[in-house]
N, C-alpha and C positions, 0 to 999 in steps of 0.2 A: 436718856435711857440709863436704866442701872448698871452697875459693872461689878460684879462676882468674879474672884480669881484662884485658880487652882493650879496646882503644880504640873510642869509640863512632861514629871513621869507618870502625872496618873492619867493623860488624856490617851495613852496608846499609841500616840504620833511620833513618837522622840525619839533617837536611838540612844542608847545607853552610853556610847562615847560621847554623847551632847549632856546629858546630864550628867556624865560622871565630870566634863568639863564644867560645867556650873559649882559644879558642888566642890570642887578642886581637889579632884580624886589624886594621889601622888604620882600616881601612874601616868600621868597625864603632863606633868610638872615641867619636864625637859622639851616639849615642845611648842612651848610659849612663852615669852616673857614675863608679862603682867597678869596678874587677876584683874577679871573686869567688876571691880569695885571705884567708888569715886573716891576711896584712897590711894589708892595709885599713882592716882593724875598729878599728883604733884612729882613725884619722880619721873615719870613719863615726859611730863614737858620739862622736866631738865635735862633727862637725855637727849629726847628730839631736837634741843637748841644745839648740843654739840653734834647735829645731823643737819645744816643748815641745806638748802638748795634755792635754785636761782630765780627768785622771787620776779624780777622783774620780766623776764621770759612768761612766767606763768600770768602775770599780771595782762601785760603786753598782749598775751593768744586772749585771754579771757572774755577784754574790751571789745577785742573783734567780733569774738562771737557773740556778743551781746551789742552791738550797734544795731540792733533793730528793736529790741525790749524799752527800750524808755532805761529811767533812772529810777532809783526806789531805794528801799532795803539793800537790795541784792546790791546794786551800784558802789554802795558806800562799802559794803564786804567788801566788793571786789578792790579797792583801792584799798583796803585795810589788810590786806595777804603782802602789799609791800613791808610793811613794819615786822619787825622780827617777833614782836610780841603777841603778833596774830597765828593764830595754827585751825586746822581742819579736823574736822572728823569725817568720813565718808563713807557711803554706800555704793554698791554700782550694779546695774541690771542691764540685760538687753533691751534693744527697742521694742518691745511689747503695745503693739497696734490700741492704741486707746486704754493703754499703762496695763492693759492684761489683765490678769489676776488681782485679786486684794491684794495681795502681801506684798505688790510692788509698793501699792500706798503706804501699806505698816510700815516698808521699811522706812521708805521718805520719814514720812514724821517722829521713827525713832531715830533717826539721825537727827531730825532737828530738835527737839528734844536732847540729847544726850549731850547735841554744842551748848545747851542754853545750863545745861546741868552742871557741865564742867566748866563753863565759866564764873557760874553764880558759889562754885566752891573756891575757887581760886581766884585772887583780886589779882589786879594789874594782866590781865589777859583778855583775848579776844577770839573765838571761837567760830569758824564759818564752816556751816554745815552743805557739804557738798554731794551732789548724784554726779557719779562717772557713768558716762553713758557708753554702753559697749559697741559701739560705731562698726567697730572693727570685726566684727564678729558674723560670719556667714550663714549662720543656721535660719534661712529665712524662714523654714515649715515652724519652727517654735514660735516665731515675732509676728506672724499674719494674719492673728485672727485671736477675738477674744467673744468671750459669750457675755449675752446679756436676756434676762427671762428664761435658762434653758436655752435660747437662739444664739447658734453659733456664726458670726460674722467672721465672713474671709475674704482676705486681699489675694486676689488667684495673678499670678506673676509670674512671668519666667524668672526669677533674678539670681542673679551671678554677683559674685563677690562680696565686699564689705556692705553690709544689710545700713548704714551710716549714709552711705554713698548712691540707695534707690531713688530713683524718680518717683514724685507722688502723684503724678501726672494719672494714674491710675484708678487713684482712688473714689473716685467721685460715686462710682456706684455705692461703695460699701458706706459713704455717706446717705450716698439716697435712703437707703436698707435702713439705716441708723434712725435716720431722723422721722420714718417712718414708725418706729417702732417707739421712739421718745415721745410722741405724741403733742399735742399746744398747750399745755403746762407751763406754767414760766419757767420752771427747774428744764423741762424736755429742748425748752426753743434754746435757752441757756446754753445747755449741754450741747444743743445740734450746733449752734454758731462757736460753742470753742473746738467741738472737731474741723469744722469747717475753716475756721480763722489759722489753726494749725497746721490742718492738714493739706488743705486745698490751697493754701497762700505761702506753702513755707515749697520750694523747690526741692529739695533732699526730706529723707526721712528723719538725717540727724536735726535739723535746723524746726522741723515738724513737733519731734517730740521734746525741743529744749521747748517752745513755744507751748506745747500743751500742758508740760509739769511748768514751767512759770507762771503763768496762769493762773494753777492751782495751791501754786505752790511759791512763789518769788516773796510775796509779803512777807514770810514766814524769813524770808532772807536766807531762802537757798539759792544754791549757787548752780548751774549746772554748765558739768566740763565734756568736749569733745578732744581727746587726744589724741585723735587722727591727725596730729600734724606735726609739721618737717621740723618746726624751732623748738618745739617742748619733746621730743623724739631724739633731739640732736642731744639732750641731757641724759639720754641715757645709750649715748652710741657705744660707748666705753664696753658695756655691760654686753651687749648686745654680740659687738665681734668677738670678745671673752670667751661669751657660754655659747656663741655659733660655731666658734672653732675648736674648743676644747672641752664641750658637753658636759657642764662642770653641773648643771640643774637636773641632768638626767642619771649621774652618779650621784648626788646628795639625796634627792628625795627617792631614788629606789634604793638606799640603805634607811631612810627616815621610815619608807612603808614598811621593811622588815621588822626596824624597832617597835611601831606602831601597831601590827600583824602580833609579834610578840605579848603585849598588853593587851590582845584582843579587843583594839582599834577598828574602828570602819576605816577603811581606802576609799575613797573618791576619784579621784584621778591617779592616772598614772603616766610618766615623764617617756617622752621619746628621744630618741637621740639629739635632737636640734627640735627645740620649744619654738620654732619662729616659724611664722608664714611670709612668703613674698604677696606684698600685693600693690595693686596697679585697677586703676578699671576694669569693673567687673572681672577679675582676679584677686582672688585666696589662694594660695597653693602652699603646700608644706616645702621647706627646703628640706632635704635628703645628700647625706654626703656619698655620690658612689663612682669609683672608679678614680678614686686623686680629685673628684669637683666635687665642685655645692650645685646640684641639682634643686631645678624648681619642679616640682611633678605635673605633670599633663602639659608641658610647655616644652620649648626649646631652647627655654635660659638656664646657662649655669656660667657657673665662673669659679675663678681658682683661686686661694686661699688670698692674695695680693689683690685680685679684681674683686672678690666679696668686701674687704676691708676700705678700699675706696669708692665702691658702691655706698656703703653703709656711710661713709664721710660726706659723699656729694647728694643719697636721696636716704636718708635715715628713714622718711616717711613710708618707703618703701618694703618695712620691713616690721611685720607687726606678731606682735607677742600672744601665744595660745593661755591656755587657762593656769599653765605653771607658772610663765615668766610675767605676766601681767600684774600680780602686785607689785612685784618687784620695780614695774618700771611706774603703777601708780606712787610708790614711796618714795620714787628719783624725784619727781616734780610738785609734791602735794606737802606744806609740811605736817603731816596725819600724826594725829594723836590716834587713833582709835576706826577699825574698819568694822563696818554694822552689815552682818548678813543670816545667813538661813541658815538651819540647821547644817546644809551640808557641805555649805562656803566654811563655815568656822570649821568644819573638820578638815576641809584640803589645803584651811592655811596651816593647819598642823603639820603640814606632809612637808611646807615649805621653809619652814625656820633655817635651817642649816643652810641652806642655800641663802638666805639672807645675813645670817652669819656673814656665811663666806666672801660676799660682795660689800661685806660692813655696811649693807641697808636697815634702815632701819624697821626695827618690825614692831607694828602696834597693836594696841589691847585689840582684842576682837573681842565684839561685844554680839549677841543674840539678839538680832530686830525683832518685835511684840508679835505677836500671832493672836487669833482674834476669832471669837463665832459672834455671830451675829444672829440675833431671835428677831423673826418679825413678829409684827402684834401679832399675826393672823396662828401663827406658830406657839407664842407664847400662853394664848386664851387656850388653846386646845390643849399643851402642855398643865396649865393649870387643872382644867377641865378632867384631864387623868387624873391628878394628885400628883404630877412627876418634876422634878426639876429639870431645866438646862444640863447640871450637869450630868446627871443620870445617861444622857446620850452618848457620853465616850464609853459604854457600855456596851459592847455585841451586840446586835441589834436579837438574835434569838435568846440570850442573856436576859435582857431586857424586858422580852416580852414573857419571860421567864418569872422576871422580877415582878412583875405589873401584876399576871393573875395569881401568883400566892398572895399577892398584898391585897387583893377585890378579893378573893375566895373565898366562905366560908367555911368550904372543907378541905381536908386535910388531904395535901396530895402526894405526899410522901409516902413510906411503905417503913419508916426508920423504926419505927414504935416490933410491927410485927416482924421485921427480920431481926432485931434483937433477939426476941424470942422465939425464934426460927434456929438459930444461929445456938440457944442455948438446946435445942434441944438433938442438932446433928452433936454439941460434944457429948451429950451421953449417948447417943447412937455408938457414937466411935469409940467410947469407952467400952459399952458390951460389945462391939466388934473386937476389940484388944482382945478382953478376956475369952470368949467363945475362939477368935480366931484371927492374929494380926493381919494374917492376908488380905482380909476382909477391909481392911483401911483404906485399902486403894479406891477398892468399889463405891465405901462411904464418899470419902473425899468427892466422887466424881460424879454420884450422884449430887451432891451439896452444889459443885458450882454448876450443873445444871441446873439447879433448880433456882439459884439466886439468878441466872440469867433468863430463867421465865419470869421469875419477879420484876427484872429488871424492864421486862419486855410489858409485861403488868404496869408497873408503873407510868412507863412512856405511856402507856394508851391510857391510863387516868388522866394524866395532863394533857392529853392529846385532846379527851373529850371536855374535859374544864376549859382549856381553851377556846372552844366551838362559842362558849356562854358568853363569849367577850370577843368575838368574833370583830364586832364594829371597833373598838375600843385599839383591840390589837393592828387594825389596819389602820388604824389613825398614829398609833406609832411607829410603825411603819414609812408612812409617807411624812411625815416630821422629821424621821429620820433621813430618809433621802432627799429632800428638799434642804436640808441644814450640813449634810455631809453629802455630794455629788458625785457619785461614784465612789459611793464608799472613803472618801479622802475628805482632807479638811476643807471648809467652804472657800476659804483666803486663796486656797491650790484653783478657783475652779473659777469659780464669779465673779462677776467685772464691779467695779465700783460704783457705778451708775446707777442699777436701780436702789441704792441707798440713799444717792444722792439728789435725782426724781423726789423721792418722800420727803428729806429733810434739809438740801441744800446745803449748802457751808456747814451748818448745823454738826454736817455727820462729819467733815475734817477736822471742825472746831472741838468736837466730843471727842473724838481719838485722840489729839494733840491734849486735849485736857488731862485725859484720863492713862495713854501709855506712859509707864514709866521704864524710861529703856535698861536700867538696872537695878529694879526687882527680880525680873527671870519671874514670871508668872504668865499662863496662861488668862489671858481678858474673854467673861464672856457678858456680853451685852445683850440687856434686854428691856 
């Protein structure tokens, strides 16, 4: 496929805080450290060495969860994060039932991608591109269900607690529903045996979904991490009793969102008094300090300032970080050069710099994963077929069809020509009104803009009826545009990766890996 790129303010997706950070608005300056440029990276990784963390812990969890993948690529990464010379770049998502959305993929491969970039600038280094997998995270209505054709596949579940920690034992229908719908294509049977080999063979959802992006994705020599656990937790226990007892994350970034608010910044998130969840089997609970204790809410556990601090010593794992403190503790354990996310991740780690300040963690480039439309043939013949390009579609879709029949028309369906001279003849109206009689201007004046709102009302029904003549043309753009934009939003928000990969196989990861460059900052459209 070809690949056409255009700037991510002209698609109407973007928020202006994301490209004013692109573009390195000043305003922007104080909360972040580095431009994400691969000039950087050289300063970056000399800071990050004087930010060492305890490689063989990280190393040590890693092996484990990977004793049932075989040896590869990934293998040799993983034994190469003991040497100090090796560092990470990382992306991290939730468990997304069959990787979700496009953009889970984009971001995968701009992460690997962006290891393989900042290696090949810098010698003597070693770059492993890592997915954190958000284990920890309880929003199961987001992670259970992804579409494919329009057909929306769901995992229906009671579930409770860390979405990392669900039984798959469940899943078998929405495999049936699946593989039904893949059909006996070698790509369909392919794709049905890697949900299956995943999903039905792996006991938990975390161990499910490292098995499905490995898969997909291991060769490429990604790594992928589960930091639901007690030994790599225990590196960041320090942090953890710190800002649970003295709320230091929830004073830093609500003065960060004022400054931010100031510069008419987006907010993303915003800090609560205590950033941490308790959790346990099928338990998530926020801890709440009330009454002299640390409250778990909807439970019967609390404890007191002395009992919270050797809790957190004796089950660290016990205790797991919301959307504010969670880079924080992915920088205690990962040595990251560079964290790759969405438009609205790179804004809430803006919220969080001062709080990394304050805990002397280190804070890394944030870099923009690619974003992507995708033209199928059957799309792209019909687009031609108008005379319209791909990118013509980040255009209002009445805009558009705006656009289409002045370009087919061969008459003229403006009114600019005779309201000129419309316009020239209310100023001599109003000038005999002066001289006969000022008063008389009011009355001029008001018949004037009636009368241009009849025109105005004229014209609409010109193009109203122009349009009628292109009646087919216009509903063919129409449903181009809805089939490429789903509910009005970008395709990557909405479609699952599959039926790309049904048509083209590897093909279509091997094309994206070709073709994203994680620091251009360009929108990719494919066709």
């Amino acid at each position: 496929m070809d690949c056409t790129q255009i700037n991510y303010s002209t698609t109407g997706f973007f928020s202006k805080t994301l490209t004013d950070y692109l573009s390195n608005s000043p305003a922007l300056s104080k909360f972040y450290k580095y431009q994400p440029h691969i000039t950087s990276f050289q300063q970056v990784i000399a800071d990050r060495t004087k930010s060492p963390i305890n490689r063989k812990v990280l190393v040590d969890m890693l092996k484990l969860q990977y004793q049932s993948l075989g040896s590869g690529i990934w293998t040799e990464n993983i034994d190469a994060l003991l040497n100090a010379n090796t560092y990470t770049v990382t992306t991290g998502h939730q468990l997304c039932l069959g990787t979700g959305p496009l953009y889970f993929i984009y971001k995968i491969i701009t992460t690997i991608n962006l290891a393989k970039e900042i290696e090949m600038a810098n010698t003597g280094i070693k770059v492993v591109p890592v997915y954190w997998m958000a284990t920890e995270d309880h929003d199961f209505e987001e992670i259970n269900h992804f579409s494919i054709f329009s057909k929306k596949l769901t995992w229906e579940l009671e579930a409770k607690g860390a979405t990392g920690r669900l039984s798959t034992e469940t899943l078998s229908s929405v495999y049936d529903e699946l593989k039904t719908i893949l059909g006996d294509s070698e790509q369909g049977q392919k794709l049905a045996s890697l949900f299956e080999k995943s999903y039905l063979k792996h006991g938990n959802l975390a161990d499910a979904t490292r098995a499905f992006v490995h898969e997909l994705f291991g060769e490429y020599g990604l790594v992928v991490i589960d930091a639901d656990n007690r030994e790599l937790k225990r590196e960041f226990a320090s942090v953890m009793k710190k800002d649970i007892t003295e709320q230091h994350s929830f004073k830093l970034v609500n003065e960060t969102i004022k400054q931010l608010e100031e510069v008419g910044a987006n907010v993303q998130v915003k800090p609560r008094e205590i950033n941490f969840f308790y959790l346990d089997d099928q338990l998530r609970e926020r801890i709440v300090f009330e009454n002299g204790k640390y409250t778990v809410l909807n439970t019967n556990i609390n404890f007191t300032q002395e009992e919270l601090e050797g809790e957190i010593d004796n089950h660290p794992e016990k205790f797991s970080p919301n959307v504010i403190m969670r880079p924080l503790y992915e920088e205690c354990i990962l040595p990251n050069l560079a964290y790759i996310g969405g438009g609205a991740e790179v804004n809430y780690w803006m919220e969080l710099k001062s709080t990394f300040d304050f805990y002397k963690i280190f804070f890394p480039v944030l870099v923009l994963r690619n974003s992507a439309l995708v033209v199928d043939e059957a799309s792209k013949k019909k687009l031609q077929h108008l005379n319209l390009d791909a990118k013509n579609l980040f255009t209002d879709t009445n805009k558009l069809v705006d656009f289409f029949v002045k370009q087919q028309s061969t008459n003229e369906l403006n009114l600019d020509v005779e309201v000129q001279k419309i316009e020239k003849a209310f100023t001599q109206i109003a000038l005999k009104a002066q001289n006969i009689d000022p008063t008389l201007l009011g009355s001029v004046e008001a018949e004037k803009t009636k009368f241009f709102n009849s025109l105005k009302g004229l014209e609409s029904k010109l193009s109203k009826a122009e349009k009628k003549k292109f009646e087919q043309q216009t509903n063919q753009i129409v449903k181009v545009k809805e089939k490429l934009f789903p509910n009005g939003s970008l395709q990557e928000r909405s479609d699952n990766f599959m039926p790309f990969y049904l048509k083209q196989g590897n093909c279509f990861i091997d094309m994206l890996h070709q073709k994203f460059d994680p620091l251009e900052f360009k929108f990719s459209i494919f066709e």
